[in-house]
MDAnalysis code that builds the backbone (N, CA, C; Angstrom):
import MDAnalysis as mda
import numpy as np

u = mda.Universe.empty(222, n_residues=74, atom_resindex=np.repeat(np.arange(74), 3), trajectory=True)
u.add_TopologyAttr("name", ["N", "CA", "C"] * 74)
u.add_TopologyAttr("resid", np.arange(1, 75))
u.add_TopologyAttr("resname", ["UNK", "UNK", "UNK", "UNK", "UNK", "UNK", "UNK", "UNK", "UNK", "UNK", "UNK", "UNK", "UNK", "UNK", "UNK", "UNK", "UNK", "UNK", "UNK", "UNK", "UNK", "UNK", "UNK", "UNK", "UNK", "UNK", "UNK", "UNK", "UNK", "UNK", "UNK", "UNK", "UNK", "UNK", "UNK", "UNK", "UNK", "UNK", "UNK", "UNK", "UNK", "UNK", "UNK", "UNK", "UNK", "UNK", "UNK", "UNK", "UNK", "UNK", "UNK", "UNK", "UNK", "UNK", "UNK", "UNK", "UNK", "UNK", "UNK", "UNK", "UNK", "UNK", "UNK", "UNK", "UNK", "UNK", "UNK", "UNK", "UNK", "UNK", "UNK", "UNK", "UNK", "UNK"])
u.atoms.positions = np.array([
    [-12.095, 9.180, 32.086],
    [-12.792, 9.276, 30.822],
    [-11.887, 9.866, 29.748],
    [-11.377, 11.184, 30.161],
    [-9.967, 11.333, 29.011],
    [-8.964, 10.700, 28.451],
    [-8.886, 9.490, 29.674],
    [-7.735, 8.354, 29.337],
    [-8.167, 7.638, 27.821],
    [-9.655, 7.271, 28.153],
    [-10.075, 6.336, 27.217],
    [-10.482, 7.283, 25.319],
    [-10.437, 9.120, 25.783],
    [-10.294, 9.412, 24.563],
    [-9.298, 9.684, 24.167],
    [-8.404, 9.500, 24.732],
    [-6.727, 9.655, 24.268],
    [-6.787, 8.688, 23.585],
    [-6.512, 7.436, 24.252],
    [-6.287, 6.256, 24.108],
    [-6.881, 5.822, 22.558],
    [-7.992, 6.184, 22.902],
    [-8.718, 6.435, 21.126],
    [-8.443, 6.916, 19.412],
    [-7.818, 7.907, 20.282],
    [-7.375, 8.895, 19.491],
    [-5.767, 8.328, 18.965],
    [-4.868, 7.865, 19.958],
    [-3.925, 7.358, 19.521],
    [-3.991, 5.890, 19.134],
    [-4.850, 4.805, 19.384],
    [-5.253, 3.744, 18.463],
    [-5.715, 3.860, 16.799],
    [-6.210, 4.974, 16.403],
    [-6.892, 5.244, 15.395],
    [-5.883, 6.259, 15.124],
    [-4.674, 6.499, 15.419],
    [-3.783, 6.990, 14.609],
    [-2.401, 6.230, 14.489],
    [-2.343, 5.490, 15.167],
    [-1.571, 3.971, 15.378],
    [-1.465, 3.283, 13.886],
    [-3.290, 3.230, 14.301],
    [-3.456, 2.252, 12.655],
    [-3.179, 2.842, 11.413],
    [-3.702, 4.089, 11.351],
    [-3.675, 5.283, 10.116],
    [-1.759, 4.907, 10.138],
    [-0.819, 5.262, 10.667],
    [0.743, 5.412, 10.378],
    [1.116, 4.031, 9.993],
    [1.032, 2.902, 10.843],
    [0.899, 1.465, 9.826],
    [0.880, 1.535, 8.911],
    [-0.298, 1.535, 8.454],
    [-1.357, 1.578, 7.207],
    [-0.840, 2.432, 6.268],
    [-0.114, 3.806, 6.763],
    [0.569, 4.722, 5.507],
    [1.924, 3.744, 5.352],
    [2.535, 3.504, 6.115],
    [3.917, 3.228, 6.519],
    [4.117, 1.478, 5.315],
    [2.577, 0.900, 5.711],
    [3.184, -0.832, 4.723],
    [2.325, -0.042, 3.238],
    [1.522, 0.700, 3.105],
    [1.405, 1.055, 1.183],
    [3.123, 2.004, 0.957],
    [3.348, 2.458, 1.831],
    [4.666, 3.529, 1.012],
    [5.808, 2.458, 0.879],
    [5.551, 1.250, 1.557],
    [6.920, 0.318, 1.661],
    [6.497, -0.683, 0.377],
    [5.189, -0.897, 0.507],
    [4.844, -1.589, -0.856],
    [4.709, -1.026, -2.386],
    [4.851, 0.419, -2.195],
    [4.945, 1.411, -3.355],
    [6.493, 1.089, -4.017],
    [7.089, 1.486, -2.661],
    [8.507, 1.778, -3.143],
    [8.727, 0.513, -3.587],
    [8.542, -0.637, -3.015],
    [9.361, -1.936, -3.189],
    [8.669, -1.927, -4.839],
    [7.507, -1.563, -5.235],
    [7.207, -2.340, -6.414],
    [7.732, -1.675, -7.873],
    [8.504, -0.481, -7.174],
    [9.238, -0.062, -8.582],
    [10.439, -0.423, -9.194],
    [10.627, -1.637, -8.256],
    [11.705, -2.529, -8.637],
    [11.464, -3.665, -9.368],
    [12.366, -4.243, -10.290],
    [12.206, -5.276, -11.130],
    [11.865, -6.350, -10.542],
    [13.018, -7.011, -9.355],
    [13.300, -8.109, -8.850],
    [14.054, -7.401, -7.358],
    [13.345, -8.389, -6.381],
    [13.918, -8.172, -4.726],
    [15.150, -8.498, -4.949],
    [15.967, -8.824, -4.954],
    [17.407, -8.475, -5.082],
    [17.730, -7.550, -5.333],
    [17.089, -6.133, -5.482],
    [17.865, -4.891, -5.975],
    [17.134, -3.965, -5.024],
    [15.957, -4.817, -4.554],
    [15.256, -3.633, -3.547],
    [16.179, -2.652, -2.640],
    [16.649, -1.800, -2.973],
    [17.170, -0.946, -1.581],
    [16.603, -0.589, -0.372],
    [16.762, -1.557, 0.586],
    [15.929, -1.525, 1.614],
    [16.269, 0.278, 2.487],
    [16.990, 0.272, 2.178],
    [17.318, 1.426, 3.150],
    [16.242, 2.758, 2.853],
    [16.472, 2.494, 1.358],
    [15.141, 3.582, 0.673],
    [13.815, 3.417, 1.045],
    [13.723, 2.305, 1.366],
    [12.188, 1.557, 1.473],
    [12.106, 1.640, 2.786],
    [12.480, 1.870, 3.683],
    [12.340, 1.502, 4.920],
    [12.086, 3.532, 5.555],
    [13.197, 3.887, 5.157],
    [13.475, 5.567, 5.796],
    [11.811, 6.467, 4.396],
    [11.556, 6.148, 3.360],
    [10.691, 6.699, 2.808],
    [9.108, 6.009, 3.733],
    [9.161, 4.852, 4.123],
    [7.749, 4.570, 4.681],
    [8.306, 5.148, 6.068],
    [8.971, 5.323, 6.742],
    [8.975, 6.102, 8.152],
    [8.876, 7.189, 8.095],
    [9.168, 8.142, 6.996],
    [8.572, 9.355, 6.765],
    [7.205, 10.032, 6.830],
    [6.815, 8.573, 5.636],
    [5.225, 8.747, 5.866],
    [4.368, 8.397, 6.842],
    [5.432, 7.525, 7.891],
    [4.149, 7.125, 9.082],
    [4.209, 8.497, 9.677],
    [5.295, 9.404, 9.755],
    [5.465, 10.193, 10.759],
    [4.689, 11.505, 10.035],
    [4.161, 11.295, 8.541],
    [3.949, 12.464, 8.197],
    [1.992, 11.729, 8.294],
    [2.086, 10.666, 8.520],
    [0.314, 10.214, 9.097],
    [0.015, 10.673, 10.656],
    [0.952, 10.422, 11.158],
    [0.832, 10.975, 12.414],
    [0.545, 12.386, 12.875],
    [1.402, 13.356, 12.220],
    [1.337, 14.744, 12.284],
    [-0.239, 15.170, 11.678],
    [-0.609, 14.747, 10.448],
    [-1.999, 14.797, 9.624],
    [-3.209, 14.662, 10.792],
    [-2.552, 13.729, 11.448],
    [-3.960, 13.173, 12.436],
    [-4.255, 14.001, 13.429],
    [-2.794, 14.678, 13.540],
    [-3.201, 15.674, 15.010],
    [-4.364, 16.907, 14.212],
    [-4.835, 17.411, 12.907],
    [-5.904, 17.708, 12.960],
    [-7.141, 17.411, 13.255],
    [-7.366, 15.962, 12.960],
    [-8.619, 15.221, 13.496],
    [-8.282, 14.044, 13.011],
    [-9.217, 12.878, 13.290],
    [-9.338, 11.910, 12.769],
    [-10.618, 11.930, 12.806],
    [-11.303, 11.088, 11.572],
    [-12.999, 10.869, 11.201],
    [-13.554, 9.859, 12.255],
    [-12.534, 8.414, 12.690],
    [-12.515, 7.310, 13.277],
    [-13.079, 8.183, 14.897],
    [-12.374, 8.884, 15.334],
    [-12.490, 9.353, 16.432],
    [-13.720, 10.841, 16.581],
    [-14.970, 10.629, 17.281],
    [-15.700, 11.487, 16.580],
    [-15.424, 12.618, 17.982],
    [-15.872, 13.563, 17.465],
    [-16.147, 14.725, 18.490],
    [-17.353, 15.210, 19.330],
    [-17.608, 15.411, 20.126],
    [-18.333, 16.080, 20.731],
    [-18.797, 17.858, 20.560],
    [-19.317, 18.814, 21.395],
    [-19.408, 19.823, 20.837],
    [-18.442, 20.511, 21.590],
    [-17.696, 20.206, 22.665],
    [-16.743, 20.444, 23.479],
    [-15.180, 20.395, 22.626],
    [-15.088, 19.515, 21.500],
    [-13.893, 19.473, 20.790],
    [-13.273, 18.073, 21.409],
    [-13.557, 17.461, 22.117],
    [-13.122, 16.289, 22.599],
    [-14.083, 15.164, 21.853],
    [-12.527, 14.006, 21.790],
    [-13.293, 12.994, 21.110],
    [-14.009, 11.842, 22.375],
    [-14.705, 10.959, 21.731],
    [-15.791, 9.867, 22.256],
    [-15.163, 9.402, 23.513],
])
């Protein structure tokens, strides 16, 4: 049964670091004029930041994953 709230818990924070990781790559890319100048390197190491800084966020809770009165999720 813990397997499946782990498992939970890291699906629904899976998606959350994605999800930060393609808006910070689509942020950065759009302050550029024209893709030919995109600096991917910027774009790439600034959205891995933020997946990793979605990830860390989540280890407080996630809403997706609910709790019990025990502190364990579903």
């Amino acid at each position: 049964m813990k397997t499946t709230k782990s498992s939970n818990w890291i699906k629904a924070a899976v998606t959350r670091a994605v999800r930060t990781f393609a808006q910070t790559a689509i942020a950065t890319m759009g302050t550029t004029a024209l893709i030919t100048q995109i600096n991917w390197t910027v774009v790439i190491s600034t959205s891995a930041v933020a997946g990793v800084l979605s990830i860390l966020t989540s280890l407080a809770g996630l809403p997706e994953v609910q709790e019990d009165a025990t502190g364990e999720g579903e």
